[in-house]
C-alpha positions, 0 to 999 in steps of 0.5 A, spaced: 508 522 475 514 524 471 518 519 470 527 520 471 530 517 465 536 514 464 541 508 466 548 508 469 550 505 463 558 504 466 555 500 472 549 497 468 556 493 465 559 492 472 554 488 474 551 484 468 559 481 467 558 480 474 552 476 474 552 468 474 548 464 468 545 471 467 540 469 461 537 463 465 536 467 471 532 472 467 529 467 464 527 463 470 524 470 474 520 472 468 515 475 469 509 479 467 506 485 471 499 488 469 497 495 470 491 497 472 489 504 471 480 503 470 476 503 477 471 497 476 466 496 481 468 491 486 461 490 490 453 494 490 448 493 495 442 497 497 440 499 503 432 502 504 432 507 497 438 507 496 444 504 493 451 503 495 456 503 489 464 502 491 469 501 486 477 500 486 483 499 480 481 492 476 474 492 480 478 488 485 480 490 492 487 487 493 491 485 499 495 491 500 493 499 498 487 500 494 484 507 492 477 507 493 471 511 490 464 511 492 457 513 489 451 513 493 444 514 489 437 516 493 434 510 488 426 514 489 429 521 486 434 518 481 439 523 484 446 522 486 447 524 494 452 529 494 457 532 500 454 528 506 459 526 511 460 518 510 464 514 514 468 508 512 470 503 516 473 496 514 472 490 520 476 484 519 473 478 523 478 472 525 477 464 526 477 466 533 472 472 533 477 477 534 475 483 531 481 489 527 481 494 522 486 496 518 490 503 515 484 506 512 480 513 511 474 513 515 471 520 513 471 520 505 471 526 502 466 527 496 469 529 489 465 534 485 468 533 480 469 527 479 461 525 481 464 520 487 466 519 495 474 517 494 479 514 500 482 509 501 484 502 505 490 499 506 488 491 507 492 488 512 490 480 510 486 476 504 480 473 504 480 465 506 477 460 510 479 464 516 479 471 515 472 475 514 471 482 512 466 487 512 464 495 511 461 499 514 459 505 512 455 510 514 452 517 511 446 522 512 442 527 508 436 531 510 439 529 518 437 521 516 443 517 517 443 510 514 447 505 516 449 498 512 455 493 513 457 488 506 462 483 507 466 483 501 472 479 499 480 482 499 484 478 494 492 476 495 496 481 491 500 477 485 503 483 483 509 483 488 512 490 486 505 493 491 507 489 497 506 491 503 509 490 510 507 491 517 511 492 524 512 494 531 518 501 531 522 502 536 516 506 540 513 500 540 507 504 535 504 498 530 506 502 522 504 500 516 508 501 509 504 500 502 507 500 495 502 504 491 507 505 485 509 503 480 505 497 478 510 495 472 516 498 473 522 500 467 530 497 468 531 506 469 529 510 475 522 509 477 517 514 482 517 509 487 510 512 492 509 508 499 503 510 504 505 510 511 501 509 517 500 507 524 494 505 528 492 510 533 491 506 540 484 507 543 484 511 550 477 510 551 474 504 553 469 501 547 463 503 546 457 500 542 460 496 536 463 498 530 466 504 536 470 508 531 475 509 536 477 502 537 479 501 529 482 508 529 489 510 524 492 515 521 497 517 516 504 518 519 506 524 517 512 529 515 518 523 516 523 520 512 524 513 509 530 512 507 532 507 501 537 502 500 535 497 494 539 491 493 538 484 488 539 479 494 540 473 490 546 470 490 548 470 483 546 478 483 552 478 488 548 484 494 548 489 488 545 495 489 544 501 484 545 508 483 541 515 483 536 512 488 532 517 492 529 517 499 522 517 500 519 524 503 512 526 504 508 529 499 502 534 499 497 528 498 500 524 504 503 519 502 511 517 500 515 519 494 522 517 492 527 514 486 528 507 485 533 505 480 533 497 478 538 496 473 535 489 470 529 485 472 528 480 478 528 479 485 530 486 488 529 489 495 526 495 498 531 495 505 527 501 508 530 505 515 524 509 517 526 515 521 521 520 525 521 528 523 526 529 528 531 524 525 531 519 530 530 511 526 523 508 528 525 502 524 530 499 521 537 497 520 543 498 514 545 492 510 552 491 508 554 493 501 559 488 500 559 485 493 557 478 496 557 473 489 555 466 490 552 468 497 545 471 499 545 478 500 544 481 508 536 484 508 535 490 512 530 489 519 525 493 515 524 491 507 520 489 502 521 484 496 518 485 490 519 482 483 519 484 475 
């Protein structure tokens, strides 16, 4: 992603001067944040003669949006299965037994190139005491499907610039947004990317589990998230930035925008997110006040980060 360079430097002045105890506050939120570029393997098991390989970024799926790639080996022949419909299904399991899903691709796509089926979940929830998950994948070659389920373990994401929210719009759909990037952002203006997505209501009555159709979703497509970042802390006074950019989608599917963050700290991602139509699913204005002394409004729809 092609970075947008430069800084206001005018408005850079404005609120810096405006800033109460400004070197201590940066001092307090100090904080440092990895990016993870190298696929690891997270977890590999084997199912009769073959072997189940699942890697995502820093070998570790976290809460929130993670890339995944899988290998499949036939462990007899030695050789890669290549261009079988796979499926991937994630099951959370609660305290109480109750079973959902999350944003996910169920059919993953093999990429020749790379030697690997990619796709990608959105983990609602970590791990704990009462929270399980399991994968189940299922693939086929010479018309023999194989079916095996492994739990895993969904760590908490500590890197607040991939958060995620989940809420119910205005048409009573349940929705999902996911930061995908950037991992480490730069006092300048950064390609903000978000995945959007929205749980597909069943219509059938459950079949033999894990019916598919019960734990169904997709990507939202062709609408706008509109953005209005601000540093909410009193001392930060509400401000906001300029050369912001509202996210729009691009041909991968997911979300690409601008956002400018002018120095480091707590920020907030104030979102309205409207239909292809222009009509609001979520989300509410905030005031652009300058507000010194007093915590700034959040919108309805947001997401906290930090760096």
């Amino acid at each position: 992603m092609k970075h947008l360079q430069g800084i206001v430097f005018a408005v850079f002045v404005m609120f810096s001067s405006c800033t109460i105890d400004k070197t201590d506050y940066e001092a307090e939120l100090n904080v440092e944040t990895t990016e993870y570029i190298e696929f690891k393997e997270v977890t590999s098991f084997n199912t009769e003669n073959y072997n189940i390989s699942i890697e995502a970024l820093n070998g570790v799926f976290y809460r929130g949006y993670n890339e995944v790639h899988l290998k499949i080996t036939n462990t007899v022949s030695n050789t890669s299965l290549e261009n079988s419909e796979v499926t991937f299904l994630p099951i959370m399991t609660d305290a109480n037994g109750n079973k959902s899903s999350c944003p996910h691709a169920y059919n993953i796509i093999y990429n020749a190139d790379e030697g690997y089926y990619v796709g990608y979940v959105v983990f609602t929830s970590e791990s704990d005491s009462t929270i399980d998950w399991q994968l189940y994948i299922d693939f086929t070659e010479n018309d023999n499907t194989q079916s095996v389920n492994e739990t895993i373990v969904v760590e908490e994401q500590t890197n607040l610039n991939l958060n995620m929210t989940a809420f119910t719009g205005n048409d009573d759909e349940q929705y999902f947004i996911a930061l995908v990037a950037p991992q480490s952002p730069s006092v300048a203006q950064n390609d903000l990317v978000a995945g959007i997505y929205k749980y597909n209501k069943p219509t059938n009555v459950a079949g033999t589990f894990p019916d598919p159709t019960q734990f169904s979703y997709s990507t939202v497509n062709n609408h706008t998230l509109l953005l209005d970042p601000r540093m909410p802390e009193p001392s930060m006074g509400n401000h906001s930035s300029p050369n912001n950019v509202d996210l729009t989608q691009g041909d991968d599917g997911l979300y690409y925008g601008v956002v400018n963050y002018t120095m480091t700290g707590n920020w907030t991602l104030n979102f309205i997110l409207n239909d292809e139509n222009g009509q609001i699913i979520k989300g509410t204005e905030v005031s652009t006040e300058f507000t010194p002394g007093i915590e700034g409004e959040r919108g309805e729809l947001h997401i906290d980060i930090l760096f």
